[in-house]
PyMOL commands that place a pseudoatom at each C-alpha (Angstrom):
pseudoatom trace, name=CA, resn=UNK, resi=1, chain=A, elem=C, hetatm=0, pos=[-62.947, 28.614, 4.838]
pseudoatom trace, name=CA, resn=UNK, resi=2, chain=A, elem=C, hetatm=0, pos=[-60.406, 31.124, 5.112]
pseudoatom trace, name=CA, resn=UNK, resi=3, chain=A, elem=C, hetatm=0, pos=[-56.658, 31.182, 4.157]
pseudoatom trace, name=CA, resn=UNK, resi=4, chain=A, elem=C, hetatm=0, pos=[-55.574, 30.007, 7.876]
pseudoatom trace, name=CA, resn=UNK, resi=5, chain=A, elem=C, hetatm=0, pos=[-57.332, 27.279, 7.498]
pseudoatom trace, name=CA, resn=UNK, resi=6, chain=A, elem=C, hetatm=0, pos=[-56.590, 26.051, 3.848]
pseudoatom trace, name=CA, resn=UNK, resi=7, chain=A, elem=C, hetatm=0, pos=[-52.735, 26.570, 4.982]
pseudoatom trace, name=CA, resn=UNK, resi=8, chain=A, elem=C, hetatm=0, pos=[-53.347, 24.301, 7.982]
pseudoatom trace, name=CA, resn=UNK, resi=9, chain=A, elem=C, hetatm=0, pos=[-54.703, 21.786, 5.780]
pseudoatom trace, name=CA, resn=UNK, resi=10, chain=A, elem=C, hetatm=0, pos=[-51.883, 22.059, 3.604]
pseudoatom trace, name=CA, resn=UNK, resi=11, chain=A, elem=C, hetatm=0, pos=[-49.573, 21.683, 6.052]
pseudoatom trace, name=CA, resn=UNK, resi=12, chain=A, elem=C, hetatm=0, pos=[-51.350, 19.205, 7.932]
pseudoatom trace, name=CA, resn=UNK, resi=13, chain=A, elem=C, hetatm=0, pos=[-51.121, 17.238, 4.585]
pseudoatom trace, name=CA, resn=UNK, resi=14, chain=A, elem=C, hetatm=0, pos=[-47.628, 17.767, 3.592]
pseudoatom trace, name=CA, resn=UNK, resi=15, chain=A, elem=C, hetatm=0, pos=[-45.565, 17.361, 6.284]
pseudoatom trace, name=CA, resn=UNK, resi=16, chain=A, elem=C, hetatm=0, pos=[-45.435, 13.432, 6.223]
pseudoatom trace, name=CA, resn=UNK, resi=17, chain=A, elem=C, hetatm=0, pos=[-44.138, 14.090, 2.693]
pseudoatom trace, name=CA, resn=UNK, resi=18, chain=A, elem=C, hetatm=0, pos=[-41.800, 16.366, 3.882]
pseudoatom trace, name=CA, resn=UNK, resi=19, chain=A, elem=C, hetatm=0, pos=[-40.672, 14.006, 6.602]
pseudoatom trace, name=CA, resn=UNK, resi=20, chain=A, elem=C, hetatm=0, pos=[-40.170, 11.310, 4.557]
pseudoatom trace, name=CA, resn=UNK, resi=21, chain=A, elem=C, hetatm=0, pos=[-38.078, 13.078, 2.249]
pseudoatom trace, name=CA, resn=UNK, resi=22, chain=A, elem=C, hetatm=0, pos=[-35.870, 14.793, 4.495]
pseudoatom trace, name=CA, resn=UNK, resi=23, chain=A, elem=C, hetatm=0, pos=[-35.008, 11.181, 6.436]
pseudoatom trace, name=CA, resn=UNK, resi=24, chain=A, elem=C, hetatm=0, pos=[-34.467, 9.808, 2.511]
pseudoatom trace, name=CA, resn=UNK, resi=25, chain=A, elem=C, hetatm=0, pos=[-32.204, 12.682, 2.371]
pseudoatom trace, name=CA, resn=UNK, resi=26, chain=A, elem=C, hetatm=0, pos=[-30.220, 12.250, 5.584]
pseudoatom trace, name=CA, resn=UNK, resi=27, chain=A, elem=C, hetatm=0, pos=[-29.976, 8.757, 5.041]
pseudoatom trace, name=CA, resn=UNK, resi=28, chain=A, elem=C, hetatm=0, pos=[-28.696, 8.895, 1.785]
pseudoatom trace, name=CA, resn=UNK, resi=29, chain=A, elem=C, hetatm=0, pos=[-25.873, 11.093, 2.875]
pseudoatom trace, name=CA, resn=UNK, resi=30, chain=A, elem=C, hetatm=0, pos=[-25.388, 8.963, 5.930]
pseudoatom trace, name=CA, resn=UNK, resi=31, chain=A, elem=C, hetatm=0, pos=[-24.945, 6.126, 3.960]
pseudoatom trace, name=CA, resn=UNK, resi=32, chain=A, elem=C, hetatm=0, pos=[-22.480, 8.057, 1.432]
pseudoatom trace, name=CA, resn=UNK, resi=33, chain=A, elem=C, hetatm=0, pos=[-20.458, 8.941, 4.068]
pseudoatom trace, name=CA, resn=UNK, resi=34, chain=A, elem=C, hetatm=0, pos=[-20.360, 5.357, 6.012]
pseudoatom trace, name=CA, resn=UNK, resi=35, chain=A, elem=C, hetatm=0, pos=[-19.217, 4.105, 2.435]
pseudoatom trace, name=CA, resn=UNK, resi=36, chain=A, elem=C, hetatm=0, pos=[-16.092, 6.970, 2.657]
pseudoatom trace, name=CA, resn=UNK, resi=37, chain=A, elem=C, hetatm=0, pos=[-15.426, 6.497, 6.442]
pseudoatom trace, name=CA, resn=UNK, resi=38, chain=A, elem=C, hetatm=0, pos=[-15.102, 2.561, 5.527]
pseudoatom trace, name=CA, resn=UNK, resi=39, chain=A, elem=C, hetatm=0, pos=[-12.244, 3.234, 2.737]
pseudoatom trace, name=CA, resn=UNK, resi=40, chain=A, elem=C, hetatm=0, pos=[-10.637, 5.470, 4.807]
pseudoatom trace, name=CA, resn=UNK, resi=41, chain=A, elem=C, hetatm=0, pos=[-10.552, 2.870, 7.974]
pseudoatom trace, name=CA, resn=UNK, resi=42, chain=A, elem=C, hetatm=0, pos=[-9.676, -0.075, 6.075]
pseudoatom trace, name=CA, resn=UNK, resi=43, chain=A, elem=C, hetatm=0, pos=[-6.617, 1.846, 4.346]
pseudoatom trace, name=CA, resn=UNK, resi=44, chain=A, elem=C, hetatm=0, pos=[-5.495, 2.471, 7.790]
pseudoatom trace, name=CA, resn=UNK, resi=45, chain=A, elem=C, hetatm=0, pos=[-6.108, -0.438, 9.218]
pseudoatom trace, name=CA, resn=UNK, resi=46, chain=A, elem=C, hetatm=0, pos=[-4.362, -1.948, 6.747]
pseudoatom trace, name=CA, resn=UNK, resi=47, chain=A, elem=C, hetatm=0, pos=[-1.487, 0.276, 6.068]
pseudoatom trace, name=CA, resn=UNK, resi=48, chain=A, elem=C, hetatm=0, pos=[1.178, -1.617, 7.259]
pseudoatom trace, name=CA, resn=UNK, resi=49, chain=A, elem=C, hetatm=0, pos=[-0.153, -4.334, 5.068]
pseudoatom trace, name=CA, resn=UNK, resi=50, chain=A, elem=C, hetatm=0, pos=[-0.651, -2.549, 1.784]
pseudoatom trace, name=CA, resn=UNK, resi=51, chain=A, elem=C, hetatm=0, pos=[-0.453, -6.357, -0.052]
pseudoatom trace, name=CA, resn=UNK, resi=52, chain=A, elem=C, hetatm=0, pos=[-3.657, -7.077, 1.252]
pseudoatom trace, name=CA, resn=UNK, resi=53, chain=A, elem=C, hetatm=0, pos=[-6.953, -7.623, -0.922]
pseudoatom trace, name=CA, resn=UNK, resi=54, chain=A, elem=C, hetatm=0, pos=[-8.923, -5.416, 1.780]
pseudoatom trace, name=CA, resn=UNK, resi=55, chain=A, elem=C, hetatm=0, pos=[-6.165, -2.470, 1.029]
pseudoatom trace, name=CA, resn=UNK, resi=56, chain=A, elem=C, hetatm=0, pos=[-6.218, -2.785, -2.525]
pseudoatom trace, name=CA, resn=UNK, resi=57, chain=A, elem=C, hetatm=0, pos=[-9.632, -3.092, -2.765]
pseudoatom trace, name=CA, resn=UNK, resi=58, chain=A, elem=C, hetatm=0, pos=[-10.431, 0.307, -0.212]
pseudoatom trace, name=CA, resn=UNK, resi=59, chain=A, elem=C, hetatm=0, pos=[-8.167, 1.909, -2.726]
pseudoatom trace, name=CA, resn=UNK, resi=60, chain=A, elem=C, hetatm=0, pos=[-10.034, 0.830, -6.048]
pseudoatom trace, name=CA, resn=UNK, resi=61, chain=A, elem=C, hetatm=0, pos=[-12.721, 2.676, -4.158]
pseudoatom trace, name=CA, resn=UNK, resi=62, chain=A, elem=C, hetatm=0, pos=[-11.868, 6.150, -3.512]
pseudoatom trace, name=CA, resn=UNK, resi=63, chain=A, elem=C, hetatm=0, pos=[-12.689, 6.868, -7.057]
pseudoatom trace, name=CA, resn=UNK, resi=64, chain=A, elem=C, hetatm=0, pos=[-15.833, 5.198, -6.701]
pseudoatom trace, name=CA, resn=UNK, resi=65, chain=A, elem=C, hetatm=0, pos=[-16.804, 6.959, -3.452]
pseudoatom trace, name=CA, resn=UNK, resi=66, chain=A, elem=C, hetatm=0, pos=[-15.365, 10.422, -3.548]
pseudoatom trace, name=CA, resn=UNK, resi=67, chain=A, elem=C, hetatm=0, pos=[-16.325, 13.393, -5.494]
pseudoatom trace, name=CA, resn=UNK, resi=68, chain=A, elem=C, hetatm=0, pos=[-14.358, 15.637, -8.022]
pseudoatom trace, name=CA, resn=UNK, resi=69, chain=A, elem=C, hetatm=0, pos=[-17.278, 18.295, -7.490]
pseudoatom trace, name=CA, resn=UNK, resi=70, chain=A, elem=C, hetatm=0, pos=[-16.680, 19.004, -3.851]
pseudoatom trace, name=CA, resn=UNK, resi=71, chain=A, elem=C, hetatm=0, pos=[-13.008, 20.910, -3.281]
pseudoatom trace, name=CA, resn=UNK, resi=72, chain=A, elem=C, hetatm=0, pos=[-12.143, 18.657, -0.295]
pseudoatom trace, name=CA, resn=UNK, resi=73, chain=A, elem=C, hetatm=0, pos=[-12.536, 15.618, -1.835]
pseudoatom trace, name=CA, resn=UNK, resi=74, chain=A, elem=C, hetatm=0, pos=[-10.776, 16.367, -5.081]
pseudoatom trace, name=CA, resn=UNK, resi=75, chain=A, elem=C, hetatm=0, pos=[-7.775, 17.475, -3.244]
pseudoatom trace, name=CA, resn=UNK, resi=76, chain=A, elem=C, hetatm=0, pos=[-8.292, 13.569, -2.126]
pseudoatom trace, name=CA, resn=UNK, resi=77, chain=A, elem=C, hetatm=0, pos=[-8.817, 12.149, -5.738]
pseudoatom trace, name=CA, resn=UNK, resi=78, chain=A, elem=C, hetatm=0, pos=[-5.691, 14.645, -6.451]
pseudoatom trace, name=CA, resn=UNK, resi=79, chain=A, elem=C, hetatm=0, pos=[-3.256, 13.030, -4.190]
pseudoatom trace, name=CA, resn=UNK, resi=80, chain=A, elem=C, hetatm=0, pos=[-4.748, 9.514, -4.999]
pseudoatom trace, name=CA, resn=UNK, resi=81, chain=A, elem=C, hetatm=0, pos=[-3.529, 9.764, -8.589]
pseudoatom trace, name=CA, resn=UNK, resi=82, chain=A, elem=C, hetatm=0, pos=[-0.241, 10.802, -7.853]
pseudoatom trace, name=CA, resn=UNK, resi=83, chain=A, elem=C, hetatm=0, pos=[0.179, 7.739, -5.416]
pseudoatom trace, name=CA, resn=UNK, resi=84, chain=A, elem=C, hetatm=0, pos=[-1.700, 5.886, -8.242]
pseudoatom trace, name=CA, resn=UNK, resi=85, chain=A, elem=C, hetatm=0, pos=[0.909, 6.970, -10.571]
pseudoatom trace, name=CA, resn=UNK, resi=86, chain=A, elem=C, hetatm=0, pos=[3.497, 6.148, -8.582]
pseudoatom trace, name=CA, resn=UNK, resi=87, chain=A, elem=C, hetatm=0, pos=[2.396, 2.397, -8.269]
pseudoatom trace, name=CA, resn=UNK, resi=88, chain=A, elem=C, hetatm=0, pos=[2.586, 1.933, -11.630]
pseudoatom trace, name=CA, resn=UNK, resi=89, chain=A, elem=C, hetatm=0, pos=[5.980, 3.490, -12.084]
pseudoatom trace, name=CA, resn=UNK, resi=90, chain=A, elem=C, hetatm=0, pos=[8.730, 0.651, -11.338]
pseudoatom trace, name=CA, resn=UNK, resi=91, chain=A, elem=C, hetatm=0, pos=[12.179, 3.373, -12.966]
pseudoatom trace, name=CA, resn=UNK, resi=92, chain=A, elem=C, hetatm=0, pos=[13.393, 3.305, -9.228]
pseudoatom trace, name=CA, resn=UNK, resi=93, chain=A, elem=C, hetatm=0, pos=[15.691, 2.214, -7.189]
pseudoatom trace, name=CA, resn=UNK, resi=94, chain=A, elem=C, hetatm=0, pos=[13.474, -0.124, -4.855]
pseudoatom trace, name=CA, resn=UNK, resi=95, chain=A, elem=C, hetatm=0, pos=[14.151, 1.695, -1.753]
pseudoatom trace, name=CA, resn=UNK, resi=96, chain=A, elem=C, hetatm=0, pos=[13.580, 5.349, -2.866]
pseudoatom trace, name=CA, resn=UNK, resi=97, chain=A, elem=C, hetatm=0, pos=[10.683, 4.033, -4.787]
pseudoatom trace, name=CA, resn=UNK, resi=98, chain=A, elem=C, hetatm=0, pos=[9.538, 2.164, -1.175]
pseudoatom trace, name=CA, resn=UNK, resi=99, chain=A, elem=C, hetatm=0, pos=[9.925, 5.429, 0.755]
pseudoatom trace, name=CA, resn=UNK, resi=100, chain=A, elem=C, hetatm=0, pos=[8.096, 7.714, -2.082]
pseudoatom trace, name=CA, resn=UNK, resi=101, chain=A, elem=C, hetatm=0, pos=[5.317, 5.099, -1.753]
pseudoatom trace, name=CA, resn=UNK, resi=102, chain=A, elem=C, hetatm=0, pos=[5.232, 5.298, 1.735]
pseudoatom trace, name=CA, resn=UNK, resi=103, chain=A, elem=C, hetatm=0, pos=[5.153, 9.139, 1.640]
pseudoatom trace, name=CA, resn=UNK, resi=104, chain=A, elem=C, hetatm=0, pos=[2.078, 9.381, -0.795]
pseudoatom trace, name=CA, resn=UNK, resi=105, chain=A, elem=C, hetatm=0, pos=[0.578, 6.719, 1.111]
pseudoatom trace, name=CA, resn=UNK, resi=106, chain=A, elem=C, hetatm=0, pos=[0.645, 9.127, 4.248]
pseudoatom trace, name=CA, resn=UNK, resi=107, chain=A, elem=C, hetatm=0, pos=[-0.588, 12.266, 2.076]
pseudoatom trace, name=CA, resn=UNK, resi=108, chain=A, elem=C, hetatm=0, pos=[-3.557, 10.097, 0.637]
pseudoatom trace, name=CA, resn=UNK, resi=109, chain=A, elem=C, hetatm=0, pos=[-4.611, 9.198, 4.325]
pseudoatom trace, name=CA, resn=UNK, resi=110, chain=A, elem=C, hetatm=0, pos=[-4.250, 12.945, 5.646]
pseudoatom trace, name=CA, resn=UNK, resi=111, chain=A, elem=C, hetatm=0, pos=[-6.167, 14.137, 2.937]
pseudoatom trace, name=CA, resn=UNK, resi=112, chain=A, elem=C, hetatm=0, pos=[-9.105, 11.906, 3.080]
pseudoatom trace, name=CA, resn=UNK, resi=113, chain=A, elem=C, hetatm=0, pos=[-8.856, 12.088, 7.158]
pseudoatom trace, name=CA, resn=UNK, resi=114, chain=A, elem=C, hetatm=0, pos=[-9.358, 15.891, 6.898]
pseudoatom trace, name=CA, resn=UNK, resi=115, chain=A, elem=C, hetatm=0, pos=[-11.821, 15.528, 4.667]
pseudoatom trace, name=CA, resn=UNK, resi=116, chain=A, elem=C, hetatm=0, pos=[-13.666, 12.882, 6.621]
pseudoatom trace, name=CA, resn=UNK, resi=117, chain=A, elem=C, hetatm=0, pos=[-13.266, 15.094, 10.034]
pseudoatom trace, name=CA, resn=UNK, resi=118, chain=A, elem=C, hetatm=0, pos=[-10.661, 13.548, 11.842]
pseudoatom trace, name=CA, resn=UNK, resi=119, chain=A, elem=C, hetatm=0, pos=[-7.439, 15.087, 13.219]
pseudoatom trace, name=CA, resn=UNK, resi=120, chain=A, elem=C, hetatm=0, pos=[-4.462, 12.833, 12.211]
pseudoatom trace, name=CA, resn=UNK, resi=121, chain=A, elem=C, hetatm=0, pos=[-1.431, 14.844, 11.514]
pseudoatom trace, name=CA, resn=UNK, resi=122, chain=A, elem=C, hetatm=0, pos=[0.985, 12.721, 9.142]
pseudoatom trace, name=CA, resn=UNK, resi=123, chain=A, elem=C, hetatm=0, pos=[3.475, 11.443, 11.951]
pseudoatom trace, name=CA, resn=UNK, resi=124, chain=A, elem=C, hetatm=0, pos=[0.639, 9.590, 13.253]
pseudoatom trace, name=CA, resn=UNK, resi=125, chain=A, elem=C, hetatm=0, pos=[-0.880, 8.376, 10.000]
pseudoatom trace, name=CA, resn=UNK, resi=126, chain=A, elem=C, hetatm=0, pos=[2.735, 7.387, 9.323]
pseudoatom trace, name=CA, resn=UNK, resi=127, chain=A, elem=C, hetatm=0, pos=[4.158, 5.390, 12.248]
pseudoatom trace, name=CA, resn=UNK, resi=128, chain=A, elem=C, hetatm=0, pos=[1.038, 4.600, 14.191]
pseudoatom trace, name=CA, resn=UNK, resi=129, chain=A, elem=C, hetatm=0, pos=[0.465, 1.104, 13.463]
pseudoatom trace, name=CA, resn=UNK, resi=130, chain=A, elem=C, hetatm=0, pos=[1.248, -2.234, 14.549]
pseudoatom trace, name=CA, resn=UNK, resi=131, chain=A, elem=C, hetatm=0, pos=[3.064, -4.619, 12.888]
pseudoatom trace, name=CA, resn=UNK, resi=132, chain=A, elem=C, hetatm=0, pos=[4.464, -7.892, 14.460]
pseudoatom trace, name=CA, resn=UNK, resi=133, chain=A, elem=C, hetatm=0, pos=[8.123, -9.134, 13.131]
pseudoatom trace, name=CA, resn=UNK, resi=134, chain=A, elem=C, hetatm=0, pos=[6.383, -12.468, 12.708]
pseudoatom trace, name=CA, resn=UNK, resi=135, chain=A, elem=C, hetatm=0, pos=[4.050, -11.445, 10.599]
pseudoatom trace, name=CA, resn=UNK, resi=136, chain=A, elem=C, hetatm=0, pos=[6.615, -10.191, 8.247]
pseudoatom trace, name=CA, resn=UNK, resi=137, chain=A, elem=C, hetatm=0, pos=[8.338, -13.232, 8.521]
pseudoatom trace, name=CA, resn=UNK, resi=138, chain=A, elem=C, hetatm=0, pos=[5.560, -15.446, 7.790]
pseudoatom trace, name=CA, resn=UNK, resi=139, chain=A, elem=C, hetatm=0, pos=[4.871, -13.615, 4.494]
pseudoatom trace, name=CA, resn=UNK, resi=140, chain=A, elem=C, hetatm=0, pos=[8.649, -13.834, 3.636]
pseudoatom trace, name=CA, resn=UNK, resi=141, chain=A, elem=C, hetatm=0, pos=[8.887, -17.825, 4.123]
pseudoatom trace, name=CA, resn=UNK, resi=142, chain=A, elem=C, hetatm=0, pos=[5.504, -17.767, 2.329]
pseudoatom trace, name=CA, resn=UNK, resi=143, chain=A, elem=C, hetatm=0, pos=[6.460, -16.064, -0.169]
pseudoatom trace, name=CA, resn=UNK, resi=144, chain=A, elem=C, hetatm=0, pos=[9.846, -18.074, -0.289]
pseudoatom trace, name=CA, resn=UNK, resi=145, chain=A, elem=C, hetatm=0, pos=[7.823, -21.440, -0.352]
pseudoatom trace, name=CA, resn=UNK, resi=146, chain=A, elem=C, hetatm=0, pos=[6.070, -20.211, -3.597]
pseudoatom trace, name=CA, resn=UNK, resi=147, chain=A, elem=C, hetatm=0, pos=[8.828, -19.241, -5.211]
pseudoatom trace, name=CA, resn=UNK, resi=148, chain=A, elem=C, hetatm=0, pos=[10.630, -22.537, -4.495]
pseudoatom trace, name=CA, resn=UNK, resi=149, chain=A, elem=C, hetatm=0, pos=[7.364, -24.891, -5.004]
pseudoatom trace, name=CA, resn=UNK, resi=150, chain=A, elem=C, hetatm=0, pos=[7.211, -22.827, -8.287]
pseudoatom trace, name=CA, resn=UNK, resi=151, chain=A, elem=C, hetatm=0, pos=[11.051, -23.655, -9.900]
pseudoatom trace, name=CA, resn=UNK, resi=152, chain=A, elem=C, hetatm=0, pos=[10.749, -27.286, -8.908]
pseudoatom trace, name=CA, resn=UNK, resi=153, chain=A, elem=C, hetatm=0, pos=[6.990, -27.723, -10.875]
pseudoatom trace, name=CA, resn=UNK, resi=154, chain=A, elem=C, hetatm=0, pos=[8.765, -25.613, -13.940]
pseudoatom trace, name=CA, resn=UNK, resi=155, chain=A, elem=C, hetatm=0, pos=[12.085, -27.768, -13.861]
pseudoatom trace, name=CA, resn=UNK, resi=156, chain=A, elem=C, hetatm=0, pos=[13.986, -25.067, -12.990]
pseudoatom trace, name=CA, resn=UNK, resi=157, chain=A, elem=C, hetatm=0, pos=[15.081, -26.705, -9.529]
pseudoatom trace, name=CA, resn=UNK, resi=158, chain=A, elem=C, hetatm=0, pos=[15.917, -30.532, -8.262]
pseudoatom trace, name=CA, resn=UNK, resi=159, chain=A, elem=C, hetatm=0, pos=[14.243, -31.750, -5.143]
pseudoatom trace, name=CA, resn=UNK, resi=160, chain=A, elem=C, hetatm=0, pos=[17.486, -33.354, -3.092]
pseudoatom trace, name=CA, resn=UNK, resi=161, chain=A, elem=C, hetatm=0, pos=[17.222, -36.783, -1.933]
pseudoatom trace, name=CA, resn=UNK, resi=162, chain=A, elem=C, hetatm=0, pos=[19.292, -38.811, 0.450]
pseudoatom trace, name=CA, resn=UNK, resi=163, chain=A, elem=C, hetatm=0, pos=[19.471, -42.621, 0.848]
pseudoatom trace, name=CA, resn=UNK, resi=164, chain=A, elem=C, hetatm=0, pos=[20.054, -43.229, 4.458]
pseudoatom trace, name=CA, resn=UNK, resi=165, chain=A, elem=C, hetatm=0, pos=[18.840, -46.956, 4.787]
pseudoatom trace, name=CA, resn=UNK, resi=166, chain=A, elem=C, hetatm=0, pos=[19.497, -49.449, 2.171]
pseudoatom trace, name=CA, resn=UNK, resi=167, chain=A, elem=C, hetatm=0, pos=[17.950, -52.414, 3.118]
pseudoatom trace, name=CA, resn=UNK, resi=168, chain=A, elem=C, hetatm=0, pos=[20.605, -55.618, 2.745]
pseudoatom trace, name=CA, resn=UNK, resi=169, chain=A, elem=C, hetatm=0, pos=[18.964, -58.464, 0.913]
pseudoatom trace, name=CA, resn=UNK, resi=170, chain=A, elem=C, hetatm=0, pos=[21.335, -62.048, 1.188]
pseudoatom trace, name=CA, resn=UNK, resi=171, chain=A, elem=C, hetatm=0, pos=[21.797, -62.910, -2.658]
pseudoatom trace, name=CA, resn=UNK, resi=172, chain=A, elem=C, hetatm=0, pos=[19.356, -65.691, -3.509]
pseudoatom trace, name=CA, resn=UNK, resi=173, chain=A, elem=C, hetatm=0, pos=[21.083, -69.578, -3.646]
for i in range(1, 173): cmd.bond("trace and resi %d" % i, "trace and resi %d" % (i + 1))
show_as sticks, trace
zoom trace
């Protein structure tokens, strides 16, 4: 048997092995990467709406799902704790504080869209979305009907009542 032939065998042997670990390998990083792309599009799905349990939750994430070890995603995990910071910081006036929030918001979602591959520039990231008046509205009245439901179960407020029928009875002989 010569040397050809002991390599062919070899070969001939070890390249299912070797095919099975590469897919393993690029499906691993596919799936490490659909787990970052879904953060990323749920935070901008949702950025208009940053109340919502989908938003927080893709933000409780990026720690979860991006690296420290590769440069492009710490600059991501960077900017995240700055916004991070900022969330918990309530020394502001509410408007400044609003438009800081809304800045670091824009910086986490460039910096995790250039990491990620896409093109946004911060303009887009920033006014590109939707968001109907009436949706706003809704939340405010909700949010109004809480409050309200809430002071009259703690005392703090009188539900108003008005008689407008009182029903005559004769007196009785």
């Amino acid at each position: 048997m010569s040397l050809t032939d002991v390599l062919m065998i070899l070969a001939t042997a070890a390249s299912p092995l070797i095919a099975v670990q590469v897919t393993r390998y690029l499906d691993d990083r596919n799936e490490i990467r659909g787990r970052k792309l879904h953060v990323f599009k749920t935070l901008m799905a949702t950025r208009a709406y940053t109340l919502s349990p989908a938003h927080v939750e893709a933000l409780n994430r990026i720690d979860l799902e991006f690296s420290s070890k590769k440069p492009a995603e710490k600059a991501v995990l960077d900017v995240w704790q700055q916004y991070l910071d900022h969330l918990g910081n309530k020394n502001m006036e509410i408007q400044a504080w609003g438009n800081k929030r809304t800045d670091l918001l824009v910086d986490l979602l460039h910096a995790m869209g250039k990491t990620l591959g896409y093109d946004f520039n911060k303009t887009q990231i920033k006014n590109g979305t939707y968001s109907p008046v009436a949706h706003g509205r809704i939340e405010s009245e909700q949010e109004r009907m809480r409050q309200l439901t809430l002071e009259l179960l703690e005392g703090k407020r009188m539900l108003p009542m008005h008689v407008t029928n009182i029903p005559h009875n004769p007196p009785a002989p």
